[in-house]
NUTORDREN-691762 format. One record per residue (C-alpha): x, y, z; residue number from 1; residue in three letters. Coordinates in nm, 3 decimals, padded with zeros to 5 digits. Layout:
BEGIN
u/v/w/resi/resn
X/Y/Z/NUM/ALA
...
This chain:
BEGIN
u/v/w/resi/resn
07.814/16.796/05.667/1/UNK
07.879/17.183/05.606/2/UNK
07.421/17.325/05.588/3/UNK
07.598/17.570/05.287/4/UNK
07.732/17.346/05.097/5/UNK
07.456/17.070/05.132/6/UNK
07.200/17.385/05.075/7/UNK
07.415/17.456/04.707/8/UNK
07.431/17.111/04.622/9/UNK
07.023/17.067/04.654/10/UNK
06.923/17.399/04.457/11/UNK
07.135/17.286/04.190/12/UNK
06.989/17.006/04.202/13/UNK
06.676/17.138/04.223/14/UNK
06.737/17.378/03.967/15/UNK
06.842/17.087/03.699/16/UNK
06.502/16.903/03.804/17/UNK
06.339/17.197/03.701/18/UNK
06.482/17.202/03.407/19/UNK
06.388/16.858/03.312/20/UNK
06.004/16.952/03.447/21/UNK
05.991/17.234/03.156/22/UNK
06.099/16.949/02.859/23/UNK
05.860/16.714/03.051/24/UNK
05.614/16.992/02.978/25/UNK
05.721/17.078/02.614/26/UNK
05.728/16.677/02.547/27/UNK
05.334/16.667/02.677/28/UNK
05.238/16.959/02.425/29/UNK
05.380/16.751/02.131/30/UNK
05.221/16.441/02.268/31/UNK
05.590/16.253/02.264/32/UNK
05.749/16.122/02.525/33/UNK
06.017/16.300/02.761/34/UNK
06.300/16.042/02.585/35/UNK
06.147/16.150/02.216/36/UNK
06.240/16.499/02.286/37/UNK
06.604/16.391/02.320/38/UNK
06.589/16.216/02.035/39/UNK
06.437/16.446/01.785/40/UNK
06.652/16.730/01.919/41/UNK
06.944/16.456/01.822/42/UNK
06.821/16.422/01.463/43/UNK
06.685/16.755/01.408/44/UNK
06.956/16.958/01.477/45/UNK
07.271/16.729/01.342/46/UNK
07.341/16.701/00.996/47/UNK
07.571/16.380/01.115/48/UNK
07.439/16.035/01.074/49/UNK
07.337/15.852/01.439/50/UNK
07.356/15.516/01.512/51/UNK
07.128/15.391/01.864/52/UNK
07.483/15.376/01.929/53/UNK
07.574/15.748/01.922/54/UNK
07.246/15.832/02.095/55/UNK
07.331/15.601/02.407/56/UNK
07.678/15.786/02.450/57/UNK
07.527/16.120/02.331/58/UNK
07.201/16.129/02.579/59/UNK
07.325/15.899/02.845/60/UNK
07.070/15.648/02.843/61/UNK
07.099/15.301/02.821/62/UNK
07.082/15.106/02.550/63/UNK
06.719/14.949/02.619/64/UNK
06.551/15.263/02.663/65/UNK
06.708/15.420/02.281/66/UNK
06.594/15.068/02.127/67/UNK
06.276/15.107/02.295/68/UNK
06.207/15.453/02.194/69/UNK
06.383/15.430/01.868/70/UNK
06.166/15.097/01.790/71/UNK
05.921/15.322/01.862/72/UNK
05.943/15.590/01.644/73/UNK
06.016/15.304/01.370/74/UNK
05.621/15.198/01.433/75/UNK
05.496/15.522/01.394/76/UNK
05.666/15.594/01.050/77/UNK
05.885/15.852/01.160/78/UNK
06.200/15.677/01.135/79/UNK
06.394/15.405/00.954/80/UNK
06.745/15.226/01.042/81/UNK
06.966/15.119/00.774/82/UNK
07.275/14.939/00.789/83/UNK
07.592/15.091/00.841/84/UNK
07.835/14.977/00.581/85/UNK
08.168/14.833/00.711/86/UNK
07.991/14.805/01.079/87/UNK
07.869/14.427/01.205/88/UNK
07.591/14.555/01.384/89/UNK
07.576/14.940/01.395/90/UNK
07.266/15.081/01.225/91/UNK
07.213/15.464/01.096/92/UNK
06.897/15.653/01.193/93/UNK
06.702/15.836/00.926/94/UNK
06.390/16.022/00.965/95/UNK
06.155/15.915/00.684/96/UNK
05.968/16.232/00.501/97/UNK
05.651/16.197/00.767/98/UNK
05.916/16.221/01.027/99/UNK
06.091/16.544/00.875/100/UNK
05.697/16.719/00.844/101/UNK
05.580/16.576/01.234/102/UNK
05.957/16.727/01.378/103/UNK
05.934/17.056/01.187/104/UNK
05.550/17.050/01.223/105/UNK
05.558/16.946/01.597/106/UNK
05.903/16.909/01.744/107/UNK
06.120/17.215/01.626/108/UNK
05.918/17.466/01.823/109/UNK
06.101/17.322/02.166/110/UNK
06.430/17.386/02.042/111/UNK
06.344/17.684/01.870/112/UNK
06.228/17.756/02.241/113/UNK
06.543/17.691/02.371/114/UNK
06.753/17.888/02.170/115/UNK
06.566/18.178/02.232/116/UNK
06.593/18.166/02.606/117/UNK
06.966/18.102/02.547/118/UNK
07.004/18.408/02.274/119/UNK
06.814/18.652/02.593/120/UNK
07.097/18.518/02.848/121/UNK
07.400/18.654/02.917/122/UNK
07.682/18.458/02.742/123/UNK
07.918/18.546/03.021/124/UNK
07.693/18.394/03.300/125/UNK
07.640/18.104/03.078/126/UNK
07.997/17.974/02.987/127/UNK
08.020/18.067/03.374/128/UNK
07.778/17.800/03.465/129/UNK
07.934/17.519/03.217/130/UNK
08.251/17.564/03.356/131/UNK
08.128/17.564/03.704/132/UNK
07.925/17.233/03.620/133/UNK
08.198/17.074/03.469/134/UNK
08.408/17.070/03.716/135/UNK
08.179/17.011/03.989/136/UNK
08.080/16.702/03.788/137/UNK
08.381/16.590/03.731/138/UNK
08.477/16.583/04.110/139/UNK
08.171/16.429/04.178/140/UNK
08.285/16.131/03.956/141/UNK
08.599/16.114/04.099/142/UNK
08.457/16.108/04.410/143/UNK
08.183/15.851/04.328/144/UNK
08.479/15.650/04.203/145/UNK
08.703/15.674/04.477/146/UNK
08.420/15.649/04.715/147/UNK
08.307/15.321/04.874/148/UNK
07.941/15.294/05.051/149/UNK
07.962/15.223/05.417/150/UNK
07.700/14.892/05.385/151/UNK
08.044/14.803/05.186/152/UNK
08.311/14.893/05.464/153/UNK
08.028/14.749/05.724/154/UNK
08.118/14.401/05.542/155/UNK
08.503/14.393/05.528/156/UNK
């Protein structure tokens, strides 16, 4: 394996663990948990309606760890689920009037956080990084798909 390539694939890595230290450390300060942050950011800044549904496919987790976290927020008043008309099973998300106060109260300063650090980077360098992470992601999943682990090829 190329050291230069293997070094750029572990500070991005590195980098993106980073990143997920500093929400680990905003989620502390609000005394939520690192999965809450997701979601509030999800309700807080959407005008849309959510299903546990949308949030799976939105945050990429599974559907367990929504329910859990969603049930969750239920229990401490900040939430409710309603019934989606037309839908068998598919229930909407709403954030009950406690909810609204602890998210502005407690919540909205991390993304208000974020959007400062964006606003004081350069645009160019951003879109530069999206692109760059797009694609490398998206040849990573190709190759992941393609790919088959040699315990695998050991056994044929």
């Amino acid at each position: 394996m190329d050291d230069k390539v293997r070094a750029m694939i572990d500070v991005i890595n590195h980098k993106i663990k980073e990143l997920n230290s500093l929400y680990h450390m905003a989620a502390n300060k609000s005394d939520i948990s690192d999965g809450e942050v997701d979601i509030w950011s999800a309700l807080l800044n959407t005008e849309e309606e959510l299903s546990q549904q949308d949030l799976c496919e939105r945050l990429f987790l599974s559907k367990q760890t929504i329910n859990s976290l969603v049930s969750g927020m239920v229990k401490k008043g900040f939430v409710f689920l309603e019934h989606s008309p037309g839908s068998r099973n598919r229930k909407i998300i709403h954030l009950t009037e406690d909810g609204k106060k602890y998210g502005n109260e407690k919540v909205r300063w991390i993304f208000e956080a974020e959007q400062r650090a964006m606003e004081d980077t350069d645009p160019v360098e951003v879109q530069a990084y999206i692109s760059m992470l797009e694609k490398y992601m998206q040849r990573f999943r190709e190759e992941i798909e393609e790919s088959t682990p040699q315990s695998e090829k050991d056994n044929e």
